[in-house]
C-alpha positions in Angstrom: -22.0 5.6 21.7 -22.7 9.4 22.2 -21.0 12.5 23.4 -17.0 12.8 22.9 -15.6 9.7 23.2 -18.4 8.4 20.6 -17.1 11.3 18.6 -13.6 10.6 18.8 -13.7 6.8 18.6 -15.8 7.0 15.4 -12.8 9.0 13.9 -9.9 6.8 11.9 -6.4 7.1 12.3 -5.4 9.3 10.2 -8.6 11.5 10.8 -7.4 12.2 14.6 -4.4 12.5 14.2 -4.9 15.1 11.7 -7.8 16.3 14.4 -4.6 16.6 17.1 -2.7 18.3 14.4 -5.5 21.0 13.8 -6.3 21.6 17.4 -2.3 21.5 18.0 -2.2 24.9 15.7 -5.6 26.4 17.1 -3.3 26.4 21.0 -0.5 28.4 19.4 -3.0 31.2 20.0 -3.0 30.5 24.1 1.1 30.2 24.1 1.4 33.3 22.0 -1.2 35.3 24.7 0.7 33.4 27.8 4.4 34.2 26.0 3.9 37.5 24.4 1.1 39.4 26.0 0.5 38.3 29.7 4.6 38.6 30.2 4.0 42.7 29.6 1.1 43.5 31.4 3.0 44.0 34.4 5.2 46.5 32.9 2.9 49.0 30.8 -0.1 51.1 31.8 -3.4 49.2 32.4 -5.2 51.3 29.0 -1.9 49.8 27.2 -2.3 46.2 28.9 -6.0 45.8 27.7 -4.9 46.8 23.6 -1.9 44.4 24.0 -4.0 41.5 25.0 -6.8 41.9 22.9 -4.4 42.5 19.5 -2.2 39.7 20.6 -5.5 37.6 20.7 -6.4 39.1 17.4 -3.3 38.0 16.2 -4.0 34.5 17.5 -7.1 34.2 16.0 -6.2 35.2 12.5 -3.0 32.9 12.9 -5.4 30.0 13.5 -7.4 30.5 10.6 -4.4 30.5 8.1 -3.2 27.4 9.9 -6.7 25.8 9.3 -6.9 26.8 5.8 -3.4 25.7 5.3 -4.1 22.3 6.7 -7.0 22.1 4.4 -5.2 23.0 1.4 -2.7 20.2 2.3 -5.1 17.6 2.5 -6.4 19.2 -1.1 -9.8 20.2 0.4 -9.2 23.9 -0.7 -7.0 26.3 -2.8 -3.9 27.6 -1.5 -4.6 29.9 1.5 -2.8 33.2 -0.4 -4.8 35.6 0.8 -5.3 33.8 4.2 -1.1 33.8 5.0 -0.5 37.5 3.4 -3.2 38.9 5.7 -1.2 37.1 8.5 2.3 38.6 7.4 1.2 41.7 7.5 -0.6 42.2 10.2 2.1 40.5 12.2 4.3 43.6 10.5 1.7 45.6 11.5 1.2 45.0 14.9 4.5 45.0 16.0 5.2 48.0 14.3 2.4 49.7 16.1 3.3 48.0 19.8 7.7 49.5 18.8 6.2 53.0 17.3 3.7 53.1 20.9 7.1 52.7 22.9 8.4 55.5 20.8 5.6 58.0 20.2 3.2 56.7 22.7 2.6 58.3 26.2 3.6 55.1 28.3 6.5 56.3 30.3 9.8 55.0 30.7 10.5 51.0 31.3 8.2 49.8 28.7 10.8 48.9 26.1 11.7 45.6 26.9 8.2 44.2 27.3 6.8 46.2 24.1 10.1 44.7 22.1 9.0 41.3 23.5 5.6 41.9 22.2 7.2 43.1 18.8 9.6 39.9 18.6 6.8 37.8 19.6 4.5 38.8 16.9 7.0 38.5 14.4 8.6 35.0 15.2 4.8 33.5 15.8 3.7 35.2 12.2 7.0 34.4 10.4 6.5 30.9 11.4 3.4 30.4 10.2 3.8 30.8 7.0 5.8 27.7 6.4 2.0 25.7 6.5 1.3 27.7 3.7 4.6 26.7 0.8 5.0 23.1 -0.3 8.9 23.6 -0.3 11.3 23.5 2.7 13.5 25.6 1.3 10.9 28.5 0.4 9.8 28.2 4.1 12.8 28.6 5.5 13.9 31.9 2.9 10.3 33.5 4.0 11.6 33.1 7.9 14.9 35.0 6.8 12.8 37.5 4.9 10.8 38.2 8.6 14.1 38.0 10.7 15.9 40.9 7.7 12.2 43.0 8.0 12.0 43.1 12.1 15.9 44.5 11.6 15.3 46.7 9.3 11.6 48.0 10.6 13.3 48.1 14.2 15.9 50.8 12.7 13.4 53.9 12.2 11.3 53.0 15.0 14.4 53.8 17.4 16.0 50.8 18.3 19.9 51.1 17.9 21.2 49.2 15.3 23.2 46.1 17.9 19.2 45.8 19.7 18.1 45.8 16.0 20.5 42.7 14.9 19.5 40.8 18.0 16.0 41.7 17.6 16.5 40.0 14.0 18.7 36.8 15.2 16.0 36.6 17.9 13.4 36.3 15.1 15.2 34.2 13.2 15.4 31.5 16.1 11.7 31.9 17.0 10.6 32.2 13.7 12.3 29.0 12.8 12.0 26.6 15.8 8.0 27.6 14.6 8.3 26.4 11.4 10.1 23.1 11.6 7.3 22.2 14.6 4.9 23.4 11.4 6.5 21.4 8.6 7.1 18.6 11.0 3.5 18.6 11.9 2.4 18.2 8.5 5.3 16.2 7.0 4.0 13.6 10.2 -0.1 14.2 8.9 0.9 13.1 4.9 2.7 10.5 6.4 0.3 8.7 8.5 -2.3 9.7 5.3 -0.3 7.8 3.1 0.5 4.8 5.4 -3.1 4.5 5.5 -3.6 4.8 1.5 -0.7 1.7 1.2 -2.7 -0.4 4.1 -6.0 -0.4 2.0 -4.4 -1.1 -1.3 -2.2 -4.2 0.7 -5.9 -5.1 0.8 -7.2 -4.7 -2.3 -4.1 -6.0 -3.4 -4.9 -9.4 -0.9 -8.7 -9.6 -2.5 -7.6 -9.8 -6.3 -4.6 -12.1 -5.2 -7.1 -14.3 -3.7 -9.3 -14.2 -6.2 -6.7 -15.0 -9.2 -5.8 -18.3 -6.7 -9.4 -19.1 -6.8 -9.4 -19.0 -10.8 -6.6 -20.7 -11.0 -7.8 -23.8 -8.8 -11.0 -23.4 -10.7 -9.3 -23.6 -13.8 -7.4 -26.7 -12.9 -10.5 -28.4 -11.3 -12.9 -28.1 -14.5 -10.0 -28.0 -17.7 -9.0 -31.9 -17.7 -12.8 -32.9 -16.0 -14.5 -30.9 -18.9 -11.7 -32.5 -21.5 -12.3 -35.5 -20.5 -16.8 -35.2 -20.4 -16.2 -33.8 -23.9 -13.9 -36.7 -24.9 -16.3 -39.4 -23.6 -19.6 -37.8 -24.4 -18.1 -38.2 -28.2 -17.2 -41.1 -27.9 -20.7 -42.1 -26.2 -22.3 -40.6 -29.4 -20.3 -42.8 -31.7 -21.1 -46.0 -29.9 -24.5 -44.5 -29.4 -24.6 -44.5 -33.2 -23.6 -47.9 -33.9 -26.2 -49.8 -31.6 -23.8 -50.7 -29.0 -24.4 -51.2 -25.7 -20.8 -49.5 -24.5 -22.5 -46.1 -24.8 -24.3 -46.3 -21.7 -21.1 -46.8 -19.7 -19.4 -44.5 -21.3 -22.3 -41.6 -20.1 -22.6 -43.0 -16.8 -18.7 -42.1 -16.7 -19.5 -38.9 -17.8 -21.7 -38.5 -15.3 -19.3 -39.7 -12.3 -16.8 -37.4 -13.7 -19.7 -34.5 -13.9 -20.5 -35.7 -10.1 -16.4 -35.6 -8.9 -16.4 -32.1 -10.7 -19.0 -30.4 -8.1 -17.0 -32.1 -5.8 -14.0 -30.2 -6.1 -15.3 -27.2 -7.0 -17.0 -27.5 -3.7 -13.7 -28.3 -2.1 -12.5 -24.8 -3.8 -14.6 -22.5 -2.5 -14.1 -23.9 0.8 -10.6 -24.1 0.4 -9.6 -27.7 1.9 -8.2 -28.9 -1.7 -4.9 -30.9 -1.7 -3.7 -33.0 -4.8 -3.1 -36.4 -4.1 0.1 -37.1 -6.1 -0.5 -41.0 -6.6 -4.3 -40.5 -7.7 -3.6 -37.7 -10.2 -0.7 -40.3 -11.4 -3.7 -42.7 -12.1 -5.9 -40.1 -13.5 -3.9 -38.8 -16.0 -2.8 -42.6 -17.0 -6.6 -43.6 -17.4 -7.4 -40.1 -19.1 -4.8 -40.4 -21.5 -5.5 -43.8 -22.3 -9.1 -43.3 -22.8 -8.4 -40.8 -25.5 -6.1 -42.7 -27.6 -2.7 -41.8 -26.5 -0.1 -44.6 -24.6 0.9 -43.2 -21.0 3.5 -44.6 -19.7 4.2 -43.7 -16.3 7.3 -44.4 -14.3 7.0 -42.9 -10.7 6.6 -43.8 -7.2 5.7 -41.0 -4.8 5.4 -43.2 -1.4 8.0 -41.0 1.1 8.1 -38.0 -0.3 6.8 -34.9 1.9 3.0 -34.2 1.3 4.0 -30.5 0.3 6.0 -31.9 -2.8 3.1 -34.3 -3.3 0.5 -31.9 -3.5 2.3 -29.4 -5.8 3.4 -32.2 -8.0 0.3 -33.8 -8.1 -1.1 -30.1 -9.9 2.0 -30.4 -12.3 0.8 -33.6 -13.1 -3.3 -32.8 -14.1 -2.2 -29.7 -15.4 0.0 -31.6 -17.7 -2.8 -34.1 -18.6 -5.1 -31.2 -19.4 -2.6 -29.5 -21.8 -1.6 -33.2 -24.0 -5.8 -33.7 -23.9 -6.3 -29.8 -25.4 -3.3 -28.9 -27.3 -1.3 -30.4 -30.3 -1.9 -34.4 -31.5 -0.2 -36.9 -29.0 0.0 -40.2 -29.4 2.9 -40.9 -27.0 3.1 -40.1 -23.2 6.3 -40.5 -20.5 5.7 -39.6 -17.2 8.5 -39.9 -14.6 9.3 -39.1 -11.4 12.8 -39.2 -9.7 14.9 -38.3 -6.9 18.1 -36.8 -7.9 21.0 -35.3 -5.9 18.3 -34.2 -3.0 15.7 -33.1 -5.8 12.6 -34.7 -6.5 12.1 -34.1 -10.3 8.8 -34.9 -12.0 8.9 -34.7 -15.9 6.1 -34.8 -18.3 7.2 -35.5 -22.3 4.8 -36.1 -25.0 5.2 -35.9 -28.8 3.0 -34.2 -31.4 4.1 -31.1 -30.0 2.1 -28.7 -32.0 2.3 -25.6 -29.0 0.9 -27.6 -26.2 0.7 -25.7 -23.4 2.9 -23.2 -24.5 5.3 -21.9 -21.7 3.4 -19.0 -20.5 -0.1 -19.4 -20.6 -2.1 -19.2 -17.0 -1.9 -22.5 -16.4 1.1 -23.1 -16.2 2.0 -19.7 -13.9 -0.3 -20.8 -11.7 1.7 -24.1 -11.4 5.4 -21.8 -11.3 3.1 -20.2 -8.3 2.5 -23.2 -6.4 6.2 -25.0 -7.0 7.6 -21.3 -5.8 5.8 -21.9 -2.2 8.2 -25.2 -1.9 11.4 -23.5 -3.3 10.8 -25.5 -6.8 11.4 -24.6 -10.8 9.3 -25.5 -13.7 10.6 -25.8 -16.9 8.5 -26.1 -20.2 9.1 -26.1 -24.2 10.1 -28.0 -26.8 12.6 -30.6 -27.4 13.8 -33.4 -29.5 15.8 -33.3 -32.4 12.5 -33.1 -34.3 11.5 -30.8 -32.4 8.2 -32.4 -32.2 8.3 -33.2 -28.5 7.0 -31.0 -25.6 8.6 -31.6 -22.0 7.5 -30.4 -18.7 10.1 -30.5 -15.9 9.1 -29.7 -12.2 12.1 -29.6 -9.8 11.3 -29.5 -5.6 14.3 -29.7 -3.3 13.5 -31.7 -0.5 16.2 -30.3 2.1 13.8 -26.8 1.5 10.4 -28.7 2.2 12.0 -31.0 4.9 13.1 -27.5 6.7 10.1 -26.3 6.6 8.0 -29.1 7.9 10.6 -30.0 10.9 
């Protein structure tokens, strides 16, 4: 799409607004001409009309400049616009000096005082303003409009104005000059904000991708640890048998190979993100996994009833268990046991030879704390047993949390 709307459209947020912002500052040089000159043409001599005009638009033009540079200096595109506001101070001073001395000095007749002190207030308040865009603090902004409202006072003085015209002159100022400069540090206070808003939006993002991509490491990591435990477990054993002329070594690969084959399964399932554990089969698995590598599993559970929220997240605690008694310390005994208690459905895992298995903060098992948070539940892990030679793993759900959420 061409021509302006193209233009416009192709812009982000942030970029028009600070577009509106910009061209916002560039019409202060039409209301300055429409308040301060046009309003005293009808009341000086045409020769003086023409000059007022033409520096009041000078006076626009320079003021939009600063305010451009100043914009750009916000957004850290450029230095600080020194020169840029100090060549707009004083030719504001300037100016309206010149338009109070012409009233004075000048050969314009009488009547012309209140429309050239219009012109000189106007000048003044519009150039005191300014300058705000210019100075990071409020405060400093603010002191610089006083300075501007004191200087039109006290330049008024020995240009002829009595001294009450001269304090009104400088209160006027002050109003002018300040109702300017909050709509400038408003303006620009509103352009960092909508800036920033858009900085936090894209790092939500980010912030979403490398969440989503630790979730998928996770899952990975519980898909392939107990498979690959168990493929190393039985390609051993395979190689024993294998060794001894016995025939039990082909079974034992062709397991290998179904577990192999179930893998790319689930890691299929992963990346297309349709993976649930089944609380009963992982139950099963980790009895026949256990058992295949030596150590008794004894497991005391019966998940029929409960919700399939609790299933599935207990049904992780459960292979994630069985991959940390296959890799870590020298079981021989396993307990698994699953209870309701007191509106609580508590899973616990306990094995002996508890050389570190596990430990309690290793990635595995935050990933499980991760899942068990999303149905309100605890995990529990470390070392027990007066021999301190057992490891338990506790999972806790409430079901009046789950049953809320699913009703």
């Amino acid at each position: 799409m061409t021509g302006p709307r193209g233009w416009w459209r192709r812009k982000s947020t942030p970029a028009k607004v600070e577009t509106y912002t910009r061209w916002s500052f560039h019409f202060f040089v039409v209301a300055e001409v429409f308040g301060v000159a046009l309003p005293a043409v009808g009341h000086v001599p045409p020769w003086l009309a023409g000059w007022l005009v033409a520096l009041v638009v000078g006076h626009g033009v320079v003021m939009a400049v600063a305010a451009s540079h100043a914009l750009d200096w916000t957004r850290g595109r450029r230095p600080r616009p020194v020169r840029a506001m100090a060549a707009l101070a004083v030719l504001s001073f300037v100016l309206a000096a010149g338009a109070l001395a012409t009233h004075r000095y000048g050969p314009v007749g009488n009547g012309t005082g209140t429309a050239l002190g219009t012109v000189y207030g106007g000048l003044l308040s519009w150039g005191g303003g300014m300058q705000a865009l210019g100075i990071r603090t409020r405060r400093r902004a603010f002191a610089i409009v006083a300075g501007f409202a004191c200087g039109a006072g006290l330049v008024a003085l020995p240009l002829g104005a009595p001294w009450p015209l001269a304090l009104v002159t400088a209160l006027m100022v002050l109003m002018g000059a300040g109702f300017i400069a909050l709509t400038c540090v408003f303006s620009v206070w509103l352009l960092n904000c909508v800036y920033e808003l858009d900085e936090a939006r894209e790092t939500r993002t980010r912030l979403a991708v490398a969440e989503e991509r630790l979730r998928f490491g996770r899952d990975l990591h519980d898909v392939l640890g107990r498979n690959l435990s168990v493929i190393s477990l039985k390609s051993e054993l395979a190689v024993q048998l294998a060794r001894r002329g016995r025939p039990a070594a082909v079974e034992q690969m062709i397991e290998v190979q179904r577990i192999a084959q179930e893998s790319q399964r689930e890691v299929r399932a992963v990346v297309r993100g349709y993976r649930e554990a089944d609380l009963r089969a992982e139950l099963a698995g980790a009895q026949g996994v256990l058992a295949a590598a030596g150590i008794a599993c004894e497991v005391r559970a019966e998940p029929a009833g409960l919700p399939a929220e609790v299933q599935s997240a207990l049904g992780w605690v459960v292979r994630e268990a069985a991959t940390n008694v296959l890799r870590h310390g020298d079981a021989v005994r396993c307990e698994v046991r699953l209870r309701v208690l007191e509106g609580h459905v508590v899973l616990t895992v306990e094995n002996d030879g508890a050389t570190a298995p596990g430990g309690s903060g290793g990635s595995g098992l935050a990933g499980l704390r991760e899942r068990l948070a999303a149905v309100d539940g605890t995990l529990e892990s470390g070392i027990v047993g007066t021999g301190r030679d057992r490891f338990r793993l506790m999972a806790r759900v409430p079901l009046a949390a789950v049953e809320g959420v699913t009703s």
